[in-house]
N, C-alpha and C positions, 0 to 999 in steps of 0.2 A: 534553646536555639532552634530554628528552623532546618529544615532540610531542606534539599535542595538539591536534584538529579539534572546530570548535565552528560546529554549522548551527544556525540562526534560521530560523525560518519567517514567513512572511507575515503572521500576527497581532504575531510578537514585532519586528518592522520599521514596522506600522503608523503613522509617523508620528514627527517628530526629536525626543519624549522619548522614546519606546522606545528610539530607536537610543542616545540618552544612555545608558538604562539599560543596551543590550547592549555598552557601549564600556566601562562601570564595572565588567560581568561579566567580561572579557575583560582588565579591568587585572587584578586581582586573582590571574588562571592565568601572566599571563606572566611572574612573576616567575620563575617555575620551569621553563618550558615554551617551546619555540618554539610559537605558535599559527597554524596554518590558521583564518582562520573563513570560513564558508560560507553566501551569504545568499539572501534569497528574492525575490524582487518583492514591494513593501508589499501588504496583503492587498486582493484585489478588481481590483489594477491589470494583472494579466494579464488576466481575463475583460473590462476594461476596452479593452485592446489586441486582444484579439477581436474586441469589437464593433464594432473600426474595420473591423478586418481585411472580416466579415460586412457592413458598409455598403457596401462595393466587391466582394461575392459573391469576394473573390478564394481562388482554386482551387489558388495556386501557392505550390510548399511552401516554393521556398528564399525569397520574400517574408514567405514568415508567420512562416518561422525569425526572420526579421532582425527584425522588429515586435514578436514575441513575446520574444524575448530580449534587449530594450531595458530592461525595468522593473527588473533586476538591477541594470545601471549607475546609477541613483541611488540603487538605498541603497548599495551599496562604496565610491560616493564620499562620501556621507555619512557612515557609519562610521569611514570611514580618515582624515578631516578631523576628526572628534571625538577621535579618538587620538590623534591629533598637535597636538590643539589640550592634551591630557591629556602631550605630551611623551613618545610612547609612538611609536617608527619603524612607522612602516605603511604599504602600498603599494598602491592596492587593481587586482587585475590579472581581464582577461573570461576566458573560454576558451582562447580562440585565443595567449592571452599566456602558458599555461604552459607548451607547445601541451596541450588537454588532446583528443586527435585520435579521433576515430568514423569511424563509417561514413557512408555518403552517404544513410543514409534520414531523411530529414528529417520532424522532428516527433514520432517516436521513436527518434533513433540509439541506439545502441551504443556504449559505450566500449573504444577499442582497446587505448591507447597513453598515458599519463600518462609526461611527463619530470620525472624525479627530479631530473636534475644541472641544470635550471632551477630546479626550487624551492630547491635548496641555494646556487646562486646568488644568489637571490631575497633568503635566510635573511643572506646577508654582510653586508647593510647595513639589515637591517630584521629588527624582535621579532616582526613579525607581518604575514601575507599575508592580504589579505581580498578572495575572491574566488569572484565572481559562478557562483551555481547555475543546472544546469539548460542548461546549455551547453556546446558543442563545437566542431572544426572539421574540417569531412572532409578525406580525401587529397588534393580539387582544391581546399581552402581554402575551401569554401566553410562561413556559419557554419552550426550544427543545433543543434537542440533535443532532450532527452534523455527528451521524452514527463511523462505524470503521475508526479507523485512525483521529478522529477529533479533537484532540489536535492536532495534527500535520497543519490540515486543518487549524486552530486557527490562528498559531504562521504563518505559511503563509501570512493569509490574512490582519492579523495585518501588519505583516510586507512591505505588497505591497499596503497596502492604507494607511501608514505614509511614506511611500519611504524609507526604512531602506535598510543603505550600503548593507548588507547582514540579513541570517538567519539561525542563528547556530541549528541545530537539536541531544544533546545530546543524546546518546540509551548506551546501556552495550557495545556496539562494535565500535572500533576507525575507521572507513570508512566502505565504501564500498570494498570489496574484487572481485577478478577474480573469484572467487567462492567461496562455503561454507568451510571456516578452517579444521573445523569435518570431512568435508569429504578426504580434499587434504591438508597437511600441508604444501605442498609448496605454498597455493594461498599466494598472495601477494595484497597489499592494490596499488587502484589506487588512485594516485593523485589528479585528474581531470577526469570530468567526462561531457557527455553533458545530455542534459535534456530528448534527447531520447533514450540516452542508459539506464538511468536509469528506466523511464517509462516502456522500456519493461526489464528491471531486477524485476524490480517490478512486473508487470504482470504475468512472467511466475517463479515465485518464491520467491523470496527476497523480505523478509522482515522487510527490515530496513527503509526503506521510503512507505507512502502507497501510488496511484497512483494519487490519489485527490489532495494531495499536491500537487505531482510535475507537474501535469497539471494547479494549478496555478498557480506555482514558473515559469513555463515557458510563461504562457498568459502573466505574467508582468514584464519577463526579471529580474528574482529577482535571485540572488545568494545564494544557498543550501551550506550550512555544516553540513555533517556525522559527529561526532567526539564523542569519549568519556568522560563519566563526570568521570572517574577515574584516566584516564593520562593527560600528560601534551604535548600531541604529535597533532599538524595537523593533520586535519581529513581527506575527501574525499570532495573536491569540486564540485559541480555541477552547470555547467554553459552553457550558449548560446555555439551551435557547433563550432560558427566562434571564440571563445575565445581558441578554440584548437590548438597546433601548427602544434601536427602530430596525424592523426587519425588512432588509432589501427585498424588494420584489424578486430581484433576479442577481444575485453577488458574483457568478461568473458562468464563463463558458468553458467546458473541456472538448478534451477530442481524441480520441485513442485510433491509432492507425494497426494497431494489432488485433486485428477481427477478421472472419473469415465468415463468408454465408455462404450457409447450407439449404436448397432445394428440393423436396424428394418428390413429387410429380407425378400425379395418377393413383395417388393409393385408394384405397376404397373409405368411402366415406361411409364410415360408422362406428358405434363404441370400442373403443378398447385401442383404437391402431396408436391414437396418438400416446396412450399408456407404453404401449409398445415400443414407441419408439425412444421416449428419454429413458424407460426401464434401463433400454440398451447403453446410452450417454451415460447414464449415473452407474453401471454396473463395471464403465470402463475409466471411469473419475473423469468422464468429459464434463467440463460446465457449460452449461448452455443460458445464452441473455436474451435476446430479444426472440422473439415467437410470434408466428403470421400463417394462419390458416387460410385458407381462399377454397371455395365447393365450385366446383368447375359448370357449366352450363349444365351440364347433361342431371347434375343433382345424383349422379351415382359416387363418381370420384372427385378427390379433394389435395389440395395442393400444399406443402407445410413448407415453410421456412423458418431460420432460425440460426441464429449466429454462435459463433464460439471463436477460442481464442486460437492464433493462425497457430501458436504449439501443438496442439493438438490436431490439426488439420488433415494428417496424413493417417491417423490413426482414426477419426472420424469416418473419412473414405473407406477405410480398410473394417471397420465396423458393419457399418453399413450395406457394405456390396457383401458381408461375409452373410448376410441374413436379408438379402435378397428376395426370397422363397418364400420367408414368413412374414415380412412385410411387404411381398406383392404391388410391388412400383412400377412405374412404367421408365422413369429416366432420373436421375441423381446429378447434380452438378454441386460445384464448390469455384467459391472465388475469394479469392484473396483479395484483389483491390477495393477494398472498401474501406468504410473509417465510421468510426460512432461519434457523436458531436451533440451536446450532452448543455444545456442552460440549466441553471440550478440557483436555490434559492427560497428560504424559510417565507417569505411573504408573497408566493405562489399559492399557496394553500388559502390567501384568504383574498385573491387577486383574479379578475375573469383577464381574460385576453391573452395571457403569455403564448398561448400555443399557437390564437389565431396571428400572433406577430410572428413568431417564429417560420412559422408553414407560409406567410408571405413575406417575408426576406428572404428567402431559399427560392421561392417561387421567383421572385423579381430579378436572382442572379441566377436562373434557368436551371438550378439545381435540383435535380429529381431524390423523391423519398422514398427509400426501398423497403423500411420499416422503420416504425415506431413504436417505442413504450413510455409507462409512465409512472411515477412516484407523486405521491402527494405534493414532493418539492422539486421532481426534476421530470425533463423532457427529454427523452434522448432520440436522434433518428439515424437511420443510417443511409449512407450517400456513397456514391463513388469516392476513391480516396482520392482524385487530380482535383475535385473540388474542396479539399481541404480546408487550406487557406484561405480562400476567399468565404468561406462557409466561418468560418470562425471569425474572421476581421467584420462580414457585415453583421452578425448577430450581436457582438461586443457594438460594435456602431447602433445598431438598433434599439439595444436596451441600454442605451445611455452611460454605458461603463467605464 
């Protein structure tokens, strides 16, 4: 029989008739199928667990693991008591019970090591293993947590080190779209999708897949399904490029309003400053995206921008003004009102024109470009964030989406 991994997220958990419903979804595959399913904490009750965590300021990670990866254990037991109340074997197992074994960094480990001949174990006296995302157990046993998005990471790596046909990813929304609904109602759901268009959908916005996953849905050639746990409709498939028949020039637009630009103004123009400056971003786990140098008239000093995520923004400031002296600036600013706005798309790479349409539909709704970067398959620029909307409704209109 086939396998067959099936994650729920924390909307599709919210509460014991969703889980009815995800037990009634889950009848219906095992007939055919061994099923993994892979669940979330019901929605809200991790940042729930947080707040405990923050009312006691505590600072310590293998504490916060253990707290934070408690809200799992009631929906697998909830689930796996509905299936057997449905006459369906089910077992529901944490982490540490497959062992499924990381690293020791706590809060975002690493998965090492998934036992196979446990799950097959597992599979001898049960249709189905339901079992808690977003969790691990390191080399000294202690438990971890597998960071944002790590159910997701979960139901992946299960799924790619039992060789499972596929790996269904249930969320509130039935695919992937050409863009955000809310914003365009004409976006329309793609079909099919490759592993790096979604990657950079993911990166520069969208947040239906987080990028960890699908960096290793693609290292093992494992097949993604977007779909919803409330209809009964195909979802968005994501799969290796060469499984494409025809590659869209351009299959969507994203937009992330969570970016903050960075300015530092006067430094001196010559080797080593710009070394100096992300040395300091990467020394304090800042990520930094888009990058824009400009040499000022005079050809002595030069001017750097560059963007990163607004979490980070206070602590960026506080970087920066703390080393002042050594990188010898003249003025530093930061703004938050911006937004990255992002066309994407596997038949860019063998298409002239995407950017000159891009840079004149922005241009045509008087929308200035603060910067730009670029990928083989994507365009991203950044803009004030009050042009949001209309920056993403006329680009979706422009490329025909």
């Amino acid at each position: 029989m086939n396998t067959i991994v099936m994650k729920f997220g924390g909307t599709s958990v919210a509460g014991t008739e969703k889980i009815r419903n995800i037990a009634d979804i889950v009848i219906k595959e095992v007939k055919n199928n061994k099923i993994i399913v892979v669940l979330s904490a019901m929605a809200g009750e991790t940042n729930k667990l947080q707040s405990f965590l923050d009312d006691f300021a505590s600072q310590y990670s293998l504490e916060s693991d253990l707290v934070l990866t408690s809200g799992e254990q009631v929906t697998i037991g909830l689930l796996s008591a509905q299936l057997k109340n449905k006459d369906i074997k089910s077992i529901p197992l944490l982490g540490w019970q497959i062992p499924i074994i990381t690293d020791d960094n706590h809060e975002k480990a690493k998965i090492l090591h998934i036992d196979n001949k446990r799950i097959e174990k597992f599979f001898e006296k049960n249709d189905v293993i339901v079992l808690a995302g977003f969790q691990g157990i390191s080399l000294d046993g202690e438990i971890t947590s597998l960071g944002r998005g790590g159910s997701d990471t979960t139901a992946v790596a299960i799924a790619s080190s039992v060789g499972a046909e596929r790996c269904d990813i249930y969320t509130d929304v039935d695919g992937v779209y050409t863009t955000d609904p809310n914003i365009d109602l004409n976006a329309k759901k793609i079909p099919k999708m490759s592993y790096e268009e979604m990657l950079e959908m993911a990166s520069t916005g969208s947040k239906v897949l987080h990028t960890r996953s699908v960096e290793l849905a693609m290292k093992n050639n494992l097949t993604l399904q977007v779909l919803s746990s409330l209809t009964k409709e195909t979802g968005t498939f994501i799969v290796d490029e060469k499984e494409l028949i025809e590659k869209e020039i351009v299959s969507g637009v994203s937009y992330s309003k969570n970016e903050a630009k960075v300015t530092i103004s006067g430094i001196l123009d010559k080797p080593g400053i710009s070394a100096k400056i992300f040395s300091l971003m990467t020394e304090n786990n800042i990520n930094v995206d888009m990058i824009v140098q400009n040499i000022s008239q005079d050809g002595i000093s030069a001017n750097i921008t560059f963007t990163i995520s607004q979490k980070d923004f206070d602590l960026t400031k506080s970087v920066i003004e703390q080393n002042r002296n050594s990188l010898n600036y003249k003025s530093l600013s930061l703004d938050k009102n911006v937004a990255k706005i992002s066309v994407i798309g596997m038949g860019m790479m063998s298409q002239a024109g995407v950017a000159e349409k891009m840079f004149k539909t922005l241009a045509k709704n008087e929308i200035n470009i603060l910067a730009i970067s670029t990928s083989e398959i994507k365009i991203s620029v950044l803009i004030e964030e009050k042009h949001t909307n209309i920056a993403v409704k006329s680009l979706h209109e422009a490329y025909n989406l």
